[in-house]
N, C-alpha and C positions, 0 to 999 in steps of 0.2 A: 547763751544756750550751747550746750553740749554739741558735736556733731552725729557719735555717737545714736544710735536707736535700737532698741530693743522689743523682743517678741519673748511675750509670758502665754504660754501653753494651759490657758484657765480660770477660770474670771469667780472665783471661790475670794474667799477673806485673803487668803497667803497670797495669790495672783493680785488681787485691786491693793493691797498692801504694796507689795512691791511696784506697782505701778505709782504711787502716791508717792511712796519716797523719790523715786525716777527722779517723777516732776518734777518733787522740790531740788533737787539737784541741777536740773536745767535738762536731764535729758528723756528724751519723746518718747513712751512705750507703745504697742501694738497688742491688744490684750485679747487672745482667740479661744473663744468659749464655745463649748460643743451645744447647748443647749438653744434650744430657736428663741427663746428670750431669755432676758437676763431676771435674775429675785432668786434669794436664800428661801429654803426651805428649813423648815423647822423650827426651836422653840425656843427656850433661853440659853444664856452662854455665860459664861464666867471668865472674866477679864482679870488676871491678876494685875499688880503695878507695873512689872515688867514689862506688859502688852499696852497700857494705860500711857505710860511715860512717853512711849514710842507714838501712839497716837494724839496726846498731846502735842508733841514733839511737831507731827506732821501739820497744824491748823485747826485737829477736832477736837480741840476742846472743847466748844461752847457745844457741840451737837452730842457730843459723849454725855456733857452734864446735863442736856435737856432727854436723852433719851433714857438714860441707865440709872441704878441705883446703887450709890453707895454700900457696900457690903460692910457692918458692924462686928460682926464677930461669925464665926462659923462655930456651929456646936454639934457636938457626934454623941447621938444614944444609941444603945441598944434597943434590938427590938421590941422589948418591954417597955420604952421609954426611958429608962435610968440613964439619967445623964454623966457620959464619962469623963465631955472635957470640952471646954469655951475659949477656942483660939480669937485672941484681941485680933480685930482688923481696923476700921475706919481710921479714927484720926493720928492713929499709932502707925496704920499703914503706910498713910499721905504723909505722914512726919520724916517716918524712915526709909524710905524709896522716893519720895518723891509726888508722887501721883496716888489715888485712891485704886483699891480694887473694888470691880463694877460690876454687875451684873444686870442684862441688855438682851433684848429679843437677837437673835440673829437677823433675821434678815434686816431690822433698822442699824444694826452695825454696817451690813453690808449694802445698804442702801447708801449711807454716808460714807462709804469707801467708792463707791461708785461716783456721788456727784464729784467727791474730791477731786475721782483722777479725772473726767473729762469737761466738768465746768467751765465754759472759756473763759468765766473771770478769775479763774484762781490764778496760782504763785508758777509760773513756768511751761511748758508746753502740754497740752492736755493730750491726754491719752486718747487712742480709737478702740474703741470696745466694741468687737464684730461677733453676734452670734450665729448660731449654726454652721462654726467653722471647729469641729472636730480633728485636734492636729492627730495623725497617723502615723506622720513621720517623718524624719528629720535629713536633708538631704546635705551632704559635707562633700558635692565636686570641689565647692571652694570652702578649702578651710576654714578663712580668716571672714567668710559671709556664708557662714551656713543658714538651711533654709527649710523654715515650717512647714509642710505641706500636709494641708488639708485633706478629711475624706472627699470634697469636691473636688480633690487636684490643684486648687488655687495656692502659690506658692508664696511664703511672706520671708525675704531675705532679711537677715540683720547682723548686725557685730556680736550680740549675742540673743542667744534663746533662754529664756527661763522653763523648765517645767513645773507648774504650780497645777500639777493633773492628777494631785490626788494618790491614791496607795495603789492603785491601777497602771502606772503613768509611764505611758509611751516614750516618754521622754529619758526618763531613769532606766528603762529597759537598750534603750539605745546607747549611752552611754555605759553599755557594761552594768549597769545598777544589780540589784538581786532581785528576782522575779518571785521569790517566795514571799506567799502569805499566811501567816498566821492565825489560826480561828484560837479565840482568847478563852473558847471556852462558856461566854456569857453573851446574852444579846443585852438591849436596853429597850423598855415599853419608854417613851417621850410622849407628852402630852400639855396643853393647859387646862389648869380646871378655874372656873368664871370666879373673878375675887370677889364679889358681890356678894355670893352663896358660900362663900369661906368665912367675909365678915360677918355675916349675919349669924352663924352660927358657935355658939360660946364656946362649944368643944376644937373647933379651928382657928378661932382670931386669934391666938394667939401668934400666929403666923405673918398677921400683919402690924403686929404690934413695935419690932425690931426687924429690923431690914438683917435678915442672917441665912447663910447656907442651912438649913438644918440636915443632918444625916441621920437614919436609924439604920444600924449595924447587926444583920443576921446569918443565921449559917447560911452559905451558898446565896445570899440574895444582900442585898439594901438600897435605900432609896433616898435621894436627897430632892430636897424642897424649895425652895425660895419664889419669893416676888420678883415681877418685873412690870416694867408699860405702866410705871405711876400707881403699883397694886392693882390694876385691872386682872391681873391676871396671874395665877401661880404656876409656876413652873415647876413639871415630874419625870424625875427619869428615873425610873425601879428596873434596876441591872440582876438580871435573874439569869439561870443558867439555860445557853442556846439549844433551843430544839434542831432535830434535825432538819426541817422545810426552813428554819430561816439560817441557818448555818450557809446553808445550799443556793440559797435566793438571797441571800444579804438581808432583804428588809422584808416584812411584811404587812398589811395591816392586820389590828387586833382589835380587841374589845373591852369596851368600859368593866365587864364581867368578870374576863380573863385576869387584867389589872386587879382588881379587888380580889380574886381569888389567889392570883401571888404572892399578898401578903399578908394571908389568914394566917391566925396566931401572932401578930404583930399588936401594937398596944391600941387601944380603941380609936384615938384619935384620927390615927391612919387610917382605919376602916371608915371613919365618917370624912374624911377627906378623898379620896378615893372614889366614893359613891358619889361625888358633886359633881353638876353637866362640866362634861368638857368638850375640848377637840378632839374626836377622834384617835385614838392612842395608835400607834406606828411600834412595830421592833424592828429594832437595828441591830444586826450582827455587829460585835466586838471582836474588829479583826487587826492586827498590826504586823508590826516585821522586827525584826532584832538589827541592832546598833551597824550602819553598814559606811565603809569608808569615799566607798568612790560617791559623789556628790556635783562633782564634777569632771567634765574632760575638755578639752580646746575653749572652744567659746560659747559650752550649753553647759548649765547647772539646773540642780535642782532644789527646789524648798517646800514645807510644808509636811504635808503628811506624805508626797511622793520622796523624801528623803527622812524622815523619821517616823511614822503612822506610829500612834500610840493609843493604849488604853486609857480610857478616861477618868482615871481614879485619882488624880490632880487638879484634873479640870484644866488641861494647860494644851492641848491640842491647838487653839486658835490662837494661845497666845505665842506661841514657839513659832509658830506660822509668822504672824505679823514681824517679831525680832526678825527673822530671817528675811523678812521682805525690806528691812530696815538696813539691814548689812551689806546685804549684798549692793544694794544702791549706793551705799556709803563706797564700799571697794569698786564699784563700776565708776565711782564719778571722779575719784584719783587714779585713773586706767588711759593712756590714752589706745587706739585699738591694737598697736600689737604688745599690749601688756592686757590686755582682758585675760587671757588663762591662768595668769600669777595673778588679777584679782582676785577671779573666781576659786582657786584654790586659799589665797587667803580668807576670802568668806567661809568657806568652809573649814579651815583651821576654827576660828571665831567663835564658829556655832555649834561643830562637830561635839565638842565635847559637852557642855552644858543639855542639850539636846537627849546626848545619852542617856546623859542622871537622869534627866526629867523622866524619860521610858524605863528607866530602871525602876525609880521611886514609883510609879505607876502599875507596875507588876508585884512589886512588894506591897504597897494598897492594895490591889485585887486580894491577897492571899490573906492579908491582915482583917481585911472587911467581911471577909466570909468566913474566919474559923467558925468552926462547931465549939458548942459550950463542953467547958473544958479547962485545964490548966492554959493551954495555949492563947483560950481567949481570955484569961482571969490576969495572966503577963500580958496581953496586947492591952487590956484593961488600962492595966498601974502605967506602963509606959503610957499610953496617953495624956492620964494625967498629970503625971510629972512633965512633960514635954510640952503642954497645951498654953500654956504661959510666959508670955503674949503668941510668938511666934518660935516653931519648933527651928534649929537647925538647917534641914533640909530645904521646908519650903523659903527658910530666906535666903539660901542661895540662887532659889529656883526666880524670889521675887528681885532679887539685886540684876536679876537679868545681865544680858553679854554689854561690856562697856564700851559704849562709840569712840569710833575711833580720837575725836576730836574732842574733847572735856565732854563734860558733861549736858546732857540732852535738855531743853530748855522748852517750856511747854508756852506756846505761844495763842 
């Protein structure tokens, strides 16, 4: 075992990631989450391979394949329904990356990153996962053991600090990071609607017939669809343009009404999916930051959405998250402590760039998903088509994911 120990500022997907690779490396992490207990919120998530390889990689395989599902193809209509284009996923995916692209409740992702890192039977030293410990800020009397301190004053030294604290994150602000955030313009209604009342109905099963992203593409709005939790349940996130209260409040809750009233004039289907009981719909402000270099200084870095925050029009937010909790553990375990700052600048050599594309290609989505009808959308049209066959450019570099430093990642 490593001597080595580390404190992750966060206990989110990109924090218990980073904490899981630690382990398998042999060295201890300290994972301080501000929340008084620990559980993900919210609804399904989309795993590309890149994310998938990594967590195979770490032991989850068998809990990945009992919780998630396979993703077959992803397909994009317009809001009419006319379909533009049927990107190949499943066994095309698994073939050429390696691992499947998934799609998985959050919080059972983050349930099984949680047992990973503190399990006492697993592969190397198990992590301490302390809530209600809110890091505020980072104290550097001593360099070389800077030290977490909590809003209760409680101080947790280590060789190094992670921040995994989010697009907020105290952590990145101290190190020089950029404290601006960006409002993207869009919130997102997130919801489940009961798969029971989806099969039963002939205008919707078609939804549970092939496991697939489905997308309808409108001006200023659209929404993507899929199953998760064995079909029990469908997964909606209709990204419409931010009102001022939730721009201002980040989230808010909303209503089953609201939702179906968002996407009147959309093809019928949607309106009777839409109408079905669900959970309670929630908006999220769509807020991010633009491409930024410092990631790290001495012996704190950052990962996740506190060193990239992106729009979600990839669907790559948790997976860019986890590769980063993979890297950096890869460079911290060939470090010994007075080389941790030339790790952690190589982790971010690594990741910095791949990371960017992915926020770039996300901003170009946004603007692509909402033309108005029009020449603009009649060219975003043809291009799909032509590009949707199997897998476009872009996202296979997005899914070829940043390469370990050591051959290649072997899913165990």
């Amino acid at each position: 075992m490593s001597e080595l120990n580390v404190v992750i500022s966060g206990a989110g997907i990109g924090g218990l990631s980073a904490a899981v690779a630690l382990r398998r490396q042999g060295i201890r992490a300290t994972v301080l989450e501000q929340a008084p207990q620990l559980g993900e919120v919210g609804t399904g998530l989309q795993l590309g391979p890149n994310a998938t390889r990594v967590l195979y990689s770490l032991g989850l395989r068998e809990q990945m394949e009992q919780m998630s599902l396979v993703v077959q193809e992803s397909v994009q209509r317009r809001w009419d329904g006319t379909v533009l284009a049927k990107t190949t996923l499943g066994a095309y995916a698994a073939e050429r990356y390696g691992t499947p692209y998934l799609q998985v409740h959050r919080a059972d992702l983050h349930s099984a990153l949680h047992q990973a890192a503190v399990d006492p039977a697993g592969e190397g030293p198990a992590a301490d996962v302390l809530t209600e410990a809110q890091v505020t800020s980072i104290d550097e009397a001593d360099p070389v053991r800077p030290a977490a301190v909590t809003a209760a004053g409680e101080r947790h030294e280590a060789d190094v600090i992670l921040g995994a604290d989010g697009i907020r994150s105290a952590v990145r602000e101290h190190i020089g990071g950029p404290a601006e955030i960006v409002d993207s313009g869009d919130m997102a209604f997130r919801t489940l609607i009961d798969g029971q009342a989806v099969k039963d109905d002939p205008a919707t099963r078609f939804l549970l017939d092939w496991q697939a992203a489905n997308f309808w593409l409108g001006h200023n709005r659209h929404l993507v669809v899929y199953p998760i939790r064995g079909m029990s349940a469908i997964n909606v996130v209709g990204v419409v343009p931010v009102s001022e209260q939730v721009a201002r409040e980040w989230r808010s809750p909303s209503t089953s009404e609201d939702l179906v009233t968002a996407y009147d004039g959309f093809e019928s289907r949607v309106r009777s999916l839409l109408s079905k009981p669900k959970t309670d719909p929630m908006l999220w402000a769509l807020k991010r930051q633009d491409p930024f270099s410092r990631w790290s200084r001495g012996s704190i870095a950052i990962l996740g959405d506190a060193a990239h925050a992106m729009v979600p029009y990839v669907s790559q937010g948790a997976s860019q998250a986890i590769e980063d909790g993979f890297v950096v553990a890869e460079e911290i375990s060939e470090a010994s402590p007075d080389e941790i700052p030339a790790a952690l600048k190589s982790y971010a050599a690594r990741r910095q760039e791949l990371a960017g594309f992915v926020q770039a290609a996300a901003l170009k989505k946004q603007h692509e998903f909402h033309l108005p009808e029009g020449p603009d959308q009649e060219q975003r049209d043809a291009g799909m088509r032509a590009e949707a066959s199997p897998i476009g450019a872009g996202l296979d570099r997005i899914y070829a994911g940043t390469p370990p430093r050591k051959g290649a990642l072997t899913a165990s």
